[in-house]
C-alpha positions as CSV (number, residue, x, y, z in Angstrom):
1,X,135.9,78.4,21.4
2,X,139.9,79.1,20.5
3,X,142.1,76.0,20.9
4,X,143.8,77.7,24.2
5,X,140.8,77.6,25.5
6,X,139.6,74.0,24.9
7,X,142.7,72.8,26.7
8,X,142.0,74.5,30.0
9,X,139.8,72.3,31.4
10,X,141.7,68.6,30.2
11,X,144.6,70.7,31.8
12,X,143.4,71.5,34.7
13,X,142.1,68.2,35.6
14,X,145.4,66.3,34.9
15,X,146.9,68.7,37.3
16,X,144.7,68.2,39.9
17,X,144.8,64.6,39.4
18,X,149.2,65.1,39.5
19,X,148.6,66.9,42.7
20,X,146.3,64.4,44.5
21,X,148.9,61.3,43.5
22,X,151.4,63.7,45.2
23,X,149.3,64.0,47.9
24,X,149.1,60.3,48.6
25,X,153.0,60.1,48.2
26,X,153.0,62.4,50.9
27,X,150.9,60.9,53.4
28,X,152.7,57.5,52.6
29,X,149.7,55.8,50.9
30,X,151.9,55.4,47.7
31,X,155.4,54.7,46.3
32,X,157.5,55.5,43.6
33,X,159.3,53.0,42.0
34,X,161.7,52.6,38.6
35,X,161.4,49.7,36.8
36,X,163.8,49.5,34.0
37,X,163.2,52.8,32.4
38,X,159.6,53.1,33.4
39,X,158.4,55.2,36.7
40,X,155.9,53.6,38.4
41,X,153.5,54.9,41.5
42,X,151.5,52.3,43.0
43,X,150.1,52.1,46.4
44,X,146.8,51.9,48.4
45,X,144.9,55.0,49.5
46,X,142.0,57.3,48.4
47,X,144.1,60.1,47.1
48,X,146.3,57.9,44.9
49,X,142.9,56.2,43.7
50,X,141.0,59.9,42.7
51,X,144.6,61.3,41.3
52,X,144.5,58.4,38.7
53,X,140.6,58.8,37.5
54,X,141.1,62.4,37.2
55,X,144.4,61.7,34.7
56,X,142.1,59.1,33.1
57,X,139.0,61.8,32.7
58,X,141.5,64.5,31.4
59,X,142.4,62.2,28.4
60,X,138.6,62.0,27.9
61,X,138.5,65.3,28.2
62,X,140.6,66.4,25.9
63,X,139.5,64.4,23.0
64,X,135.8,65.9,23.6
65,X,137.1,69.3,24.3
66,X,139.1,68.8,20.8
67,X,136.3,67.9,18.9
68,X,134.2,70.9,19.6
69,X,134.7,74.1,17.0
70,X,134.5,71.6,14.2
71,X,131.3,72.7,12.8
72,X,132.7,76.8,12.8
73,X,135.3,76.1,10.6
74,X,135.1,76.5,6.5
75,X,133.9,74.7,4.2
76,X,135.8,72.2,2.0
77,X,136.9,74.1,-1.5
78,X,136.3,72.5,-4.3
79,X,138.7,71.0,-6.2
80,X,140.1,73.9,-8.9
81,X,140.8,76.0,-5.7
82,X,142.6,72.6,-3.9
83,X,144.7,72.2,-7.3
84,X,145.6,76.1,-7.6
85,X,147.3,75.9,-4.0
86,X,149.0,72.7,-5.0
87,X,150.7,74.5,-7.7
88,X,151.6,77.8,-6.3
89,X,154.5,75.9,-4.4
90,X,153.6,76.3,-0.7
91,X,155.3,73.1,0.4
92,X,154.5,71.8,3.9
93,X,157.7,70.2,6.2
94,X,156.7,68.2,9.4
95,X,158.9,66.3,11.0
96,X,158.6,64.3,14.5
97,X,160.5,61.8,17.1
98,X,159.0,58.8,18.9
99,X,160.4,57.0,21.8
100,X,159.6,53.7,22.5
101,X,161.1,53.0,25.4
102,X,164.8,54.4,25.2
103,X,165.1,54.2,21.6
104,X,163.8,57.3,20.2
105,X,162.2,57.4,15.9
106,X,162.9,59.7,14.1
107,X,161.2,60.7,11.0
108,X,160.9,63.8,8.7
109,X,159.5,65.1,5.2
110,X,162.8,66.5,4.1
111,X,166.5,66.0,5.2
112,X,166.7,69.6,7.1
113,X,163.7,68.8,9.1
114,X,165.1,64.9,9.7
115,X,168.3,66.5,11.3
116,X,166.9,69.0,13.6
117,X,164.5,65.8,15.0
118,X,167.2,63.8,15.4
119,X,169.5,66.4,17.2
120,X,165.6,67.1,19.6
121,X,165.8,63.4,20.4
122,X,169.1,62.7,21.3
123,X,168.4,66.0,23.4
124,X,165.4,64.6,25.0
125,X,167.3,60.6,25.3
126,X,170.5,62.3,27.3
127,X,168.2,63.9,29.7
128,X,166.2,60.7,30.4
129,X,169.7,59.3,30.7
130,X,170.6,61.9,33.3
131,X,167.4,61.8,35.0
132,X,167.5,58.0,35.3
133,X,170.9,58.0,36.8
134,X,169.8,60.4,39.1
135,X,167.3,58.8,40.4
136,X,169.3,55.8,40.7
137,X,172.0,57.4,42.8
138,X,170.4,59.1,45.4
């Protein structure tokens, strides 16, 4: 089973479970709140109560979806093959940005990669910004 595939059904349950929370937000049975940066939905109703254990069974989901294909893939090579690609100079660059909270982390294997994280999360901080103010003023 290809990847795409393996994240159809985790998907579609965390979209149904989106839609039933919105669902109970529209028959009144739950509110949307912000507390400091963090949205919150809470409330009391049957639709808000399945909408949250179908998010919770798409994360379960997904890591048992994930895990299947495992055994179709290669096996390992041994280690003259492992050292032959380390030489040939194929070098690898991975880079990444972590929020906690507002303040995003920003890390990177080499400089370039470091830079283009750091412009993604100031990116991704400003529209939080904006979407927070938004919600605030209106």
């Amino acid at each position: 089973m290809s990847p795409t595939r393996r994240a159809i059904p985790p998907l579609s349950v965390l979209f149904s479970g989106i839609l039933f929370i919105l669902l109970g937000i529209l028959q009144g049975d739950a509110e949307i709140a912000i507390i400091f940066v963090v949205p919150v939905i809470y409330g009391s109703g049957i639709y808000l109560t399945i909408g949250i254990l179908l998010i919770f069974l798409s994360f379960v989901l997904f890591f048992i979806f994930s895990t299947l294909g495992f055994q179709d893939r290669k096996p390992r090579r041994g280690i003259k093959e492992a050292g032959k690609e380390a030489r040939s100079g194929s070098r690898s660059k991975y880079g990444g940005v972590v929020f906690i909270g507002p303040i995003p982390i920003i890390f990177g294997k080499d400089e370039s990669i470091a830079k283009k994280m750091m412009y993604v999360g100031l990116a991704i901080a400003v529209i939080l910004l904006f979407l927070y103010l938004l919600v605030i003023y209106n």
